[in-house]
Residue, then its C-alpha position, 0 to 999 in steps of 0.5 A: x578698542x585700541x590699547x595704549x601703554x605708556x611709559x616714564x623712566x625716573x631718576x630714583x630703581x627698576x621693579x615690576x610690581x602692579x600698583x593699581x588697577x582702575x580708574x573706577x567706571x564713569x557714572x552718568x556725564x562724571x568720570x573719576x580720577x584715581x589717586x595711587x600713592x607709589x612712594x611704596x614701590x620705589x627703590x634706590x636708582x632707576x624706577x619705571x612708571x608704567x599705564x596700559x590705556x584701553x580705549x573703546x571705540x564709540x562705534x563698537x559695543x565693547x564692555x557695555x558698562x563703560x563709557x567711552x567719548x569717542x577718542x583715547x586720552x590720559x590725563x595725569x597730574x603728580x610730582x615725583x622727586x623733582x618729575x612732574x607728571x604732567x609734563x608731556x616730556x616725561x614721558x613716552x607712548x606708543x599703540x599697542x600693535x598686535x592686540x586685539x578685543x573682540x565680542x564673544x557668543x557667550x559675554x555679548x555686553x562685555x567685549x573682552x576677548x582677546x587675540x594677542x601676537x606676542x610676536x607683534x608686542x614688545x617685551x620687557x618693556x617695563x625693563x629699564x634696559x628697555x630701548x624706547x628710542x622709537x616710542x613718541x612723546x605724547x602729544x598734549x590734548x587741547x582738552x575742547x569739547x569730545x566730539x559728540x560728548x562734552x568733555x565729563x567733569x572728574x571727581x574723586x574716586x568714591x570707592x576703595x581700590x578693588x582687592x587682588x589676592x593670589x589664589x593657587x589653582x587646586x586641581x587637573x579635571x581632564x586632559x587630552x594626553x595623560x602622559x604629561x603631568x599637568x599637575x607640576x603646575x599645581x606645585x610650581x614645577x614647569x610642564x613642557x610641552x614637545x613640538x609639533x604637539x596639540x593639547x589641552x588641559x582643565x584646570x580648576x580654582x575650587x569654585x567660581x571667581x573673578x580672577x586676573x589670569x597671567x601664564x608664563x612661559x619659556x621657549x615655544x616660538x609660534x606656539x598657539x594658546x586657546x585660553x577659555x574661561x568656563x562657569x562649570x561643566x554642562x551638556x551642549x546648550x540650546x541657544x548660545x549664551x541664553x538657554x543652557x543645559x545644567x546638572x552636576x557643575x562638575x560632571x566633566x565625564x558627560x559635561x563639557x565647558x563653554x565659553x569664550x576662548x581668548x588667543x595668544x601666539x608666543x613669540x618664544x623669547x621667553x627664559x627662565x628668569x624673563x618668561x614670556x608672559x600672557x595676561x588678558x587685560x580684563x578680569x575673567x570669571x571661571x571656576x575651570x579653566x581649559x588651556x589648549x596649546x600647540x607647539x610648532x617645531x619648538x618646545x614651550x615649557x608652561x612655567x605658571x598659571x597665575x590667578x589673581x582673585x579680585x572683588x570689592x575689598x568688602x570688610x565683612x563683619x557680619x556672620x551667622x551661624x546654626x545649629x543646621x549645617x545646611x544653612x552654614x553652607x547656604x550662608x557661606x556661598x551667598x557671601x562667595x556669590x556675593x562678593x563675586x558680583x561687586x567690583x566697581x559697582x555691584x553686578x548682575x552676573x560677572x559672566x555674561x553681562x557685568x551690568x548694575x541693574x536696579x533690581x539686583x542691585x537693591x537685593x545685593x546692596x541689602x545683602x551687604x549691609x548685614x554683612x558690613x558697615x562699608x556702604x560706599x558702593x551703595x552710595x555709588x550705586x544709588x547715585x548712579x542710577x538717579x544721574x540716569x534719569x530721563x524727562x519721563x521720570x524714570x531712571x534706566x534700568x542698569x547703570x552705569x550703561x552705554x545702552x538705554x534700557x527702560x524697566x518700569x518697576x526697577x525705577x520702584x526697587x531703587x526707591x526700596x534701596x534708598x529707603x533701606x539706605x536710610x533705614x541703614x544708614x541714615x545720612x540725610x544729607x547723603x539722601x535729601x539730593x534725591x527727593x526730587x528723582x524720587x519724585x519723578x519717578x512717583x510723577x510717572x506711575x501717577x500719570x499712567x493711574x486709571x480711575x479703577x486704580x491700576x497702572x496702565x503700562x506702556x507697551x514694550x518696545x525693546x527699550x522699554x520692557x515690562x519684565x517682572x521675573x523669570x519664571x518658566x509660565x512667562x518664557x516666552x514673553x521674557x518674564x512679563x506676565x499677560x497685561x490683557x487688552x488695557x495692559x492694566x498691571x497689577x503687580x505695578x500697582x502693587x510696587x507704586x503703593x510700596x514705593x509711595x510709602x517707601x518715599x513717605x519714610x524717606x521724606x519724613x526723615x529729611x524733615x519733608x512732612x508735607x510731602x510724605x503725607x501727600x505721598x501716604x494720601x496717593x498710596x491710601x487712595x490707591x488702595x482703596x481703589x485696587x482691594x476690591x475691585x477688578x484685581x480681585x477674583x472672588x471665586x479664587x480669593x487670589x488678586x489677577x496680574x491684570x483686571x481680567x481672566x485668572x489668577x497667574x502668579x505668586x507675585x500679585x498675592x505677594x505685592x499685596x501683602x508687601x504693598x499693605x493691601x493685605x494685612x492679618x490673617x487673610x494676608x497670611x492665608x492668601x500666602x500660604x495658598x499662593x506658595x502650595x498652589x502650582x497653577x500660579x507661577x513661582x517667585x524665581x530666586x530673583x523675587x524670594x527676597x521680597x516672598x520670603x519678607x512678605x511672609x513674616x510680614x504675614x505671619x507666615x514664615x512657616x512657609x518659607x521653602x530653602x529647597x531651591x538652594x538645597x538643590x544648587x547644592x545637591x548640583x555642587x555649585x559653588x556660588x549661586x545660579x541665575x535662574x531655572x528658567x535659562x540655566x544661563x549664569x551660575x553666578x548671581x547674587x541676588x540669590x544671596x537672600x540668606x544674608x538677609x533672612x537669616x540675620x534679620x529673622x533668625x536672629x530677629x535683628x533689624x533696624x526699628x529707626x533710621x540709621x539703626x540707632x533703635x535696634x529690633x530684636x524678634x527672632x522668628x518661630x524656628x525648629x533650630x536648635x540654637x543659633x547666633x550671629x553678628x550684624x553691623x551697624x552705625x552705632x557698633x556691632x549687635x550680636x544676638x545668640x539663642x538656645x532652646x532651652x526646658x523653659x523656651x528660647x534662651x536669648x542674648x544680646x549685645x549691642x553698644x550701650x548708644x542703640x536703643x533695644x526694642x525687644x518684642x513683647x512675649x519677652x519675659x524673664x529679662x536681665x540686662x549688663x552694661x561693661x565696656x560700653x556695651x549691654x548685654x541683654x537676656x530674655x526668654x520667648 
């Protein structure tokens, strides 16, 4: 990796605000351009225009969800006044010297870390009176082909520049020497450190971010920083970064942070109006921050800790709120955990890995349509993952990515996302470029069908991975569950049956009606095939995870409710037994989304269990964890399932046909006392509020006069109002 920084002086006054931050990640063979429009920042005189260019080296894994094409380059096209940006000799360039990126033991895909000389770099060099006499034109490209990868073609930006929001440090945690008031820094006030010194200092943001870090100081020639970005406090983990070991996330007494530390050695030409100014190039992700600073024979004066938060600038219009503080409190870290996990594609966890994977990003991607009408990083997402395609028919299992990696079953959750896109959204145009990745995709799990009606997965190969959930029965398989001699998997079964009537609602509503009666047949044929045969343990009344042995997990019994194999009472029965019975593995936060909806689906939504978020809580966490198997990452959104249970089923508001424009109102069964809400859509806003009242609940709603009401049919006592464009309806169940 080898950063650049270029520079160009214009005849119109100095300042030194960032203007923007990007451009946006490639997706497949394309790569994005972005536009800034600077008119905002410039002043009367002199104006500098400045790029810091990171590049990544081919041969390194570097951020792993960044493409690279094997040499640095800039391309810049613009007028200024009468500057043409594209002009070579506008501008100057030189390496970055001294500045170097480095693999950490924590983040293995992101290749962050930073060592910086401070001595080495040139400070100020954003000054006009910066002297760039040594600094190169650049030389002009010839723009043939990249060695190795063909030169991508560029397209526009498809999603908003990322937010970047100040945000104050709110506390000191520990410290090596209490006799310096560290918490001068939370009131702007300089801390100096004497000479000869060896401190630290934890500093806490309040809860879990992604944040721009910039510390800035006066003096210290020499002087070492150890920066280290931690999730919480922890005990000594097992295995570095995969098993870790958690409790209270702010017990700081027995606990101690983890991560991985970036370096900086000071120059010491920093004053008080031109400190000396240390900031990584990429965000970090910390609820605590440690800084360790040793002074040599001269004093460093800390003059500010800087924390820029940044995430996909989401307009969130949906809120939920009950008459159970808890659930306010689950409702408002799911949003935290959620926008923490979208930047310039949605992510897994911003940590350790920063990597769109299909799975999680179909539950991240439903969670933030109850929260906004914004759908551009979906779009993104969902054409991300299709331009990852392979001749197989599969598409890789997290993209943008410069590691293949194959997950079967992810292939069928992107099928879910683009179903719910259009159950959503509805843009046929936007969708119908996709039935035929759909379609290749349903052509792989068909040609792996056996006669009796399962799948027969292929063996994994460490590109190739079977992974189903993390659950401590399948720890040491890594979330695959026992596939028996013929590797015949149920649960894939299952998914094949769900995405086949996935597409079939797909196909449909782009007007394809043959092919979503030719997808409806195969899923019907399956079914009949798999109901009662070999998956099917009379003696349990369970289904197996294969076509031999004993019942394993939640998951089987709940791809059958989901898939339709199971329907009615016996659904419902089957289900409740599942969730009660400790001999079958549990559904991981990962995989309640999908429990959580097969039990309303069956009529079982008494069942529904919170306890596993109650109990993050009860552990002070600020956002919510990974899972309970590894303990690794304390950020990752696909446990926001809040954001769609308690809209979609306390609320009751769904979409009954594509792009919403036919609205569902069915609350679920609730102890609550009262609860109301707002839920986005195409058509407007709808927001649902309910009492319990002598005579029952009490409901109301109010949803633009264009989206069809469909109410459910023990409604009873019903009175409607239309002002302003809007009806408001009320009702008793």
């Amino acid at each position: 990796m080898a950063p650049y920084q270029r520079r160009l002086t214009l005849p119109a006054a100095h300042q030194r605000r960032p203007c923007r931050a990007g451009p946006a990640k490639p997706s497949g063979r394309t790569w994005f351009a972005d536009a800034v429009d600077v008119a905002s920042f410039l002043v009367a005189g002199e104006n500098i225009i400045g790029i810091d260019v990171l590049t990544y080296s081919p041969t390194s894994l570097g951020n792993a969800s960044v493409q690279r094409t094997g040499r640095p380059g800039l391309l810049v096209r613009g007028i200024v006044g009468e500057t043409d940006l594209s002009v070579p000799t506008a501008w100057k360039c030189r390496p970055v010297k001294g500045r170097r990126f480095h693999q950490g033991r924590n983040t293995l895909f992101l290749g962050i870390q930073e060592t910086v000389d401070g001595a080495a770099s040139e400070h100020g060099w954003l000054s006009g009176s910066f002297n760039d006499a040594a600094w190169r034109i650049p030389a002009l490209d010839s723009q043939e082909p990249f060695i190795a990868t063909p030169r991508p073609p560029l397209a526009v930006r498809p999603i908003p520049q990322l937010t970047l929001a100040p945000v104050p440090v709110i506390g000191v945690t520990r410290t090596s020497d209490p006799g310096l008031d560290w918490t001068r820094l939370l009131s702007g006030k300089t801390v100096e450190i004497p000479p000869n010194s060896d401190v630290s200092v934890d500093v806490e943001a309040g809860f879990l971010m992604t944040a721009f870090l910039a510390i800035a100081v006066e003096a210290g020639r020499g002087a070492r920083l150890q920066l280290t970005a931690a999730e919480c406090y922890e005990q000594l983990p097992v295995d570095i970064p995969w098993l870790r070991r958690k409790a209270d996330r702010t017990d700081h007494v027995t606990g101690d942070l983890y991560g991985d530390p970036d370096h900086y050695v000071f120059a010491g030409t920093g004053t008080p109006n031109a400190p000396e100014v240390f900031s990584p190039f990429w965000f970090r992700t910390f609820r605590y921050l440690r800084l360790r600073i040793t002074t040599t024979d001269a004093p460093l004066r800390l003059q500010s800790l800087k924390l820029t938060r940044t995430h996909y600038p989401l307009d969130v219009t949906g809120k939920f709120s009950s008459s159970s503080d808890v659930q306010r409190q689950l409702w408002d870290v799911s949003v935290r955990t959620l926008l923490n996990c979208m930047h310039e594609t949605f992510e897994d966890c911003p940590f350790y890995e920063q990597l769109q994977y299909a799975m999680d990003t179909r539950s991240q991607a439903l969670f933030s349509l109850h929260l906004s009408a914004d759908d551009r990083l979906i779009r993104r997402a969902i054409g991300d993952f299709a331009a990852s395609g392979s001749p197989t028919g599969l598409t890789e299992s997290r993209s943008p990515s410069v590691e293949p990696q194959f997950i079967p079953g992810f292939s069928l959750y992107w099928i879910r996302m683009v179903a719910e896109h259009v159950d959503f959204v509805g843009d046929r145009s936007f969708t119908e470029r996709f039935i035929g990745r759909i379609d290749a995709v349903l052509g792989y799990f068909d040609d792996r069908l056996s006669s009796d009606g399962f799948i027969i997965s292929a063996e994994g190969d460490g590109i190739l991975w079977n992974f189903v959930d993390w659950t401590e029965a399948w720890r040491a398989s890594r979330g695959v569950p026992d596939l028996g001699p013929r590797r015949a998997n149920t649960i894939a079964t299952f998914m094949y049956i769900s995405a086949l009537k996935s597409a079939a609602s797909i196909a449909n509503f782009c007007g394809r009606t043959g092919l979503a009666e030719e997808y409806t047949s195969r899923a019907d044929a399956v079914t009949r095939r798999i109901a009662d045969g070999p998956a099917w343990d009379e003696q349990t009344g369970y289904y197996l995870d294969t076509d031999s042995g004993s019942p394993q997990s939640v998951h089987a019994q709940m791809w059958a409710v989901l898939s339709g194999v199971a329907q009615g009472a016996a659904a419902a029965d089957l289900l409740r037994r599942a969730v009660a019975d400790s001999r079958l593995a549990p559904c991981s936060y990962a995989t309640t989304l999908d429990l959580f909806d097969a039990l309303r689906l069956a009529g079982a939504h008494d069942s529904v269990d919170w306890k596993p978020w109650e109990d993050m809580l009860a552990q002070n966490l600020t956002t919510w964890a990974e899972d309970t198997v590894s303990l690794r990452s304390d950020c990752h959104a696909w446990g926001s399932v809040p954001l769609q249970h308690f809209p979609r089923y306390i609320l009751g508001v769904s979409p009954a046909a594509p792009g919403f424009t036919s609205v569902a109102i069915d609350p679920a069964p609730s102890d609550l006392e009262w609860a109301e809400g707002t839920v986005p859509t195409p058509q407007g806003l709808v927001t649902v509020a309910w009492k319990r009242t002598p005579s029952g609940r009490e409901v109301t709603v109010s949803a633009p006069v264009a989206a069809v009401l469909n109410l459910p049919a023990t409604a009873s006592g019903t009175t409607e109002h239309v002002d302003t464009g809007r009806r408001t309806l009320t009702f008793i169940l």
